[in-house]
TORKOL-862751 format. One line per 2 residues: number of its first residue (from 1); their letters; for each residue x negated, y negated, z negated of N, C-alpha, C. Coordinates in Angstrom, 1 decimal. Example, Ala and Ser with C-alpha at 12.3 -4.5 7.8 and 13.67 -1.06 7.14 Angstrom:
<sites>
1	as	-13.2/5.7/-7.8/-12.3/4.5/-7.8/-13.2/3.3/-7.8 | -12.8/2.2/-7.1/-13.7/1.1/-7.1/-12.9/0.0/-7.9 .
</sites>
This chain:
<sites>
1	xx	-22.2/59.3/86.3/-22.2/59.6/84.9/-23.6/59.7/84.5 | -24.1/58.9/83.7/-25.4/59.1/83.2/-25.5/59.8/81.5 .
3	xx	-26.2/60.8/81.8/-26.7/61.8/80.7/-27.8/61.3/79.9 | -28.0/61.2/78.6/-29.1/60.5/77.8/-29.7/61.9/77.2 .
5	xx	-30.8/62.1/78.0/-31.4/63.7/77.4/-32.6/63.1/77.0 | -33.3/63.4/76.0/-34.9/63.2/75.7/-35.4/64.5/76.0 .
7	xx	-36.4/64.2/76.5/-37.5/65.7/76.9/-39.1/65.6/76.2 | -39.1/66.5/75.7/-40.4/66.7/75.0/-41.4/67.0/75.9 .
9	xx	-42.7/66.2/76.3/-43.5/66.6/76.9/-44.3/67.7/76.3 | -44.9/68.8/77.4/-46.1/69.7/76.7/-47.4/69.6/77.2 .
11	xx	-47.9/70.1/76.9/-49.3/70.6/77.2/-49.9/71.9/77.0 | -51.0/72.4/77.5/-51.4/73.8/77.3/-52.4/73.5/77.0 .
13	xx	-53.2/74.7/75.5/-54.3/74.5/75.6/-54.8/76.0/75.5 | -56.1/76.1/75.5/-57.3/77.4/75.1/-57.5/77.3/74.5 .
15	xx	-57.4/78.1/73.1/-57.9/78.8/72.0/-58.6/80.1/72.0 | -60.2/79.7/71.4/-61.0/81.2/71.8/-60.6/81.6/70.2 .
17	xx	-61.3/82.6/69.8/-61.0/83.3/68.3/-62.9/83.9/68.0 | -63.6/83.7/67.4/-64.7/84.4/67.2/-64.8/85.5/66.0 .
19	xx	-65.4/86.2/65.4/-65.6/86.5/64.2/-64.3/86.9/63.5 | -64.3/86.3/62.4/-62.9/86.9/61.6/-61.8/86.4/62.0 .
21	xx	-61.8/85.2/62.5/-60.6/85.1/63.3/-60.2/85.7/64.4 | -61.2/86.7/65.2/-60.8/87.4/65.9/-59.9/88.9/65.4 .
23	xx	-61.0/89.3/64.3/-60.2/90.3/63.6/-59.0/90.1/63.2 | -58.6/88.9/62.5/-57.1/88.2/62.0/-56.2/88.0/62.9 .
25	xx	-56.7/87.8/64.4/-55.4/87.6/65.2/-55.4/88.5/66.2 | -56.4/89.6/66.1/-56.3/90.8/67.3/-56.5/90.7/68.1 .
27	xx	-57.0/89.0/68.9/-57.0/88.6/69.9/-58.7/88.1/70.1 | -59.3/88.2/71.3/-60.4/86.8/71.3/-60.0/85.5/71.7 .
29	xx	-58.5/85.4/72.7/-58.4/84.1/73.2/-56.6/84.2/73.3 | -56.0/83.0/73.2/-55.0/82.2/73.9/-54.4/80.8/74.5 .
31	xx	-53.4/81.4/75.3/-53.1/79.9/75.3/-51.9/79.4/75.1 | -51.6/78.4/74.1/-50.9/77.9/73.5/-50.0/76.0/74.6 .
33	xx	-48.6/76.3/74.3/-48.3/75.0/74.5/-47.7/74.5/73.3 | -47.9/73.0/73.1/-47.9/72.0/72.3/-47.3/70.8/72.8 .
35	xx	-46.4/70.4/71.7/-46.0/69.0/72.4/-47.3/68.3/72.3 | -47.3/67.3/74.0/-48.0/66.0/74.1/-48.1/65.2/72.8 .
37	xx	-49.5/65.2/72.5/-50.6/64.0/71.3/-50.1/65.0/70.0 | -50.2/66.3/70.4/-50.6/67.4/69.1/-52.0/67.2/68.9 .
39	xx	-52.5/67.1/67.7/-53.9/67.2/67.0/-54.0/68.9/66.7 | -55.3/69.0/66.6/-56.3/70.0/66.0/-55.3/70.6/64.2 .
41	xx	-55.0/69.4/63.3/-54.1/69.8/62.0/-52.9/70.7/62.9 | -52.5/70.4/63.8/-51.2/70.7/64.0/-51.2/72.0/64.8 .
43	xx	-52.3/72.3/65.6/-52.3/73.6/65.9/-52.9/74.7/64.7 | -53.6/74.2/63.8/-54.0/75.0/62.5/-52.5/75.3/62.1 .
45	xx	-51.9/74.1/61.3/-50.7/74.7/60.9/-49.4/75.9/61.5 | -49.6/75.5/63.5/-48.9/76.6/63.9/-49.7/78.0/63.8 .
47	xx	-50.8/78.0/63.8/-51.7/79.4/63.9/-51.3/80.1/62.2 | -51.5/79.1/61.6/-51.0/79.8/59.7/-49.9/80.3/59.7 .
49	xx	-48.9/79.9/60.6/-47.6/80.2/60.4/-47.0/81.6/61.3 | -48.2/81.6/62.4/-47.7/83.0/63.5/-48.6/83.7/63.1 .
51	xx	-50.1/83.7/62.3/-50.8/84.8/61.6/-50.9/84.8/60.3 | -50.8/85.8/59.7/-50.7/85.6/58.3/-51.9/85.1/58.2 .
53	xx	-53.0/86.3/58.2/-54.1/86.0/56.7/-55.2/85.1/57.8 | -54.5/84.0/58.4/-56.0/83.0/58.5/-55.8/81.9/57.6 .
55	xx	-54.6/81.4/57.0/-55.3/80.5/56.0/-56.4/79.7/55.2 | -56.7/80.9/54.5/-58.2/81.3/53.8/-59.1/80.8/54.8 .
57	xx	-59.4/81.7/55.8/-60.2/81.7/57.0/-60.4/80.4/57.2 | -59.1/79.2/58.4/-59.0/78.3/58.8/-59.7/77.1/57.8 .
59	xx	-59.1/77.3/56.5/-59.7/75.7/55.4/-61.2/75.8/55.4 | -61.8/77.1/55.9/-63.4/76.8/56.4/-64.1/76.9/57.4 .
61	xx	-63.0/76.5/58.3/-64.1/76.3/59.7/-64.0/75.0/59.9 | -64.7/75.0/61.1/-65.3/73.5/61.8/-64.4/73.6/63.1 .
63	xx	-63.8/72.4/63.4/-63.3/72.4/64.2/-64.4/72.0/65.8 | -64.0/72.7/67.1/-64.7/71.8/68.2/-63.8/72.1/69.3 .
65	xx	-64.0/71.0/70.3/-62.9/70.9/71.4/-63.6/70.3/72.6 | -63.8/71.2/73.2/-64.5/71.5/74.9/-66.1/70.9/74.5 .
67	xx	-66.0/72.3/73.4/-67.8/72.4/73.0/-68.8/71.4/72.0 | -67.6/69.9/71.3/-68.5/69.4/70.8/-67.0/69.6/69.2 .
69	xx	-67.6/69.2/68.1/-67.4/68.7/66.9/-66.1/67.8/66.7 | -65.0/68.2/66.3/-63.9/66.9/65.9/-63.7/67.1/64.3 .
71	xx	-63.0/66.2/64.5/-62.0/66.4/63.1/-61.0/67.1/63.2 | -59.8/67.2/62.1/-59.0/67.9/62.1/-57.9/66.3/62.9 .
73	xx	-58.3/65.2/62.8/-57.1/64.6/62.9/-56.8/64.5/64.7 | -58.2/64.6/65.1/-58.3/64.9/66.6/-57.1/65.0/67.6 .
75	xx	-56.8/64.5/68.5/-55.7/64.5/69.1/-55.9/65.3/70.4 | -55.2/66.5/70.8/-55.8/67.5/71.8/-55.1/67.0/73.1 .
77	xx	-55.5/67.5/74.2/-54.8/67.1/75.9/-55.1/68.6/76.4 | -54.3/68.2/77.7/-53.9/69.2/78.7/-55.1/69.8/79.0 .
79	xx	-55.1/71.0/79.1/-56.5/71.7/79.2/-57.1/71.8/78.7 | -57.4/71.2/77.0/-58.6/71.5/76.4/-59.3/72.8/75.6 .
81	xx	-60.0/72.9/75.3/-60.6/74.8/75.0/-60.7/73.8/73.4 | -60.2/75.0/72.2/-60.7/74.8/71.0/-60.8/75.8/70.5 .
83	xx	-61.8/75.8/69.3/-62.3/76.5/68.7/-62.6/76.0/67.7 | -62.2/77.4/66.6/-62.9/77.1/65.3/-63.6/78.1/65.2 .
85	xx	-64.5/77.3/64.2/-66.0/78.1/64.1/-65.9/78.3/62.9 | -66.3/79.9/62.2/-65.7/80.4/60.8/-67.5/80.1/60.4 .
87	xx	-67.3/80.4/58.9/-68.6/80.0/58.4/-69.3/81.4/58.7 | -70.8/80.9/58.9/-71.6/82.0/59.2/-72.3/82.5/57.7 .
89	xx	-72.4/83.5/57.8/-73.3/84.2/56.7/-74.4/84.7/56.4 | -75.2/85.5/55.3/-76.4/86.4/55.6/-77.3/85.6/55.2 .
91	xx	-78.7/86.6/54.6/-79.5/86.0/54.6/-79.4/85.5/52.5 | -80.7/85.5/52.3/-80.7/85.5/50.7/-81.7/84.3/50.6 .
93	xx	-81.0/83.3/50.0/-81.6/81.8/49.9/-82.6/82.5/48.4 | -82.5/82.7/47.4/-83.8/83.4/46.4/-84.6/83.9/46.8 .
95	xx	-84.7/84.8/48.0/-86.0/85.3/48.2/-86.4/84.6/49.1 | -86.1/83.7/49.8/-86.9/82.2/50.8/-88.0/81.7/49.9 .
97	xx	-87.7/81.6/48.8/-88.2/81.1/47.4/-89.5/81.4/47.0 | -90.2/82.6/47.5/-91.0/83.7/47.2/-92.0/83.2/47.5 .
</sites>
């Protein structure tokens, strides 16, 4: 008797949390599984949806994955560390001026 089952492959990845996204998710790090040839959009969208207030947060960071710069369309693999980087702050660009 043959069974016709489709299986979703996963993967696992690391997510660190810095700054306000650490405060927003309570956490500094996780790890998440993802179906196989999930991008960087697609883990944003699951993090919006299991924490509330990164939203806001998320539409201004930079994305990077095992330390260098992607895009959002980025396609993530087994093992990789991502991170977004929230905008940094401080500092008064008028009195540079002086």
């Amino acid at each position: 008797m043959w069974v016709n089952v489709w299986y979703t492959f996963r993967m696992k990845i690391h997510i660190r949390y810095f700054a306000s996204l650490r405060e927003a998710t309570g956490r500094g790090d996780e790890i998440l599984e993802l179906p196989t040839g999930a991008s960087v959009s697609d883990v944003r969208a699951m993090l919006v949806t299991r924490y509330a207030g990164l939203r806001a947060i998320l539409e201004r960071c930079l994305c990077a994955v095992n330390r260098a710069y992607v895009q959002p369309e980025a396609a993530l693999h087994e093992g990789d560390e991502l991170v977004f980087i929230p905008p940094m702050g401080g500092g008064n660009a008028e009195r540079g001026a002086e």
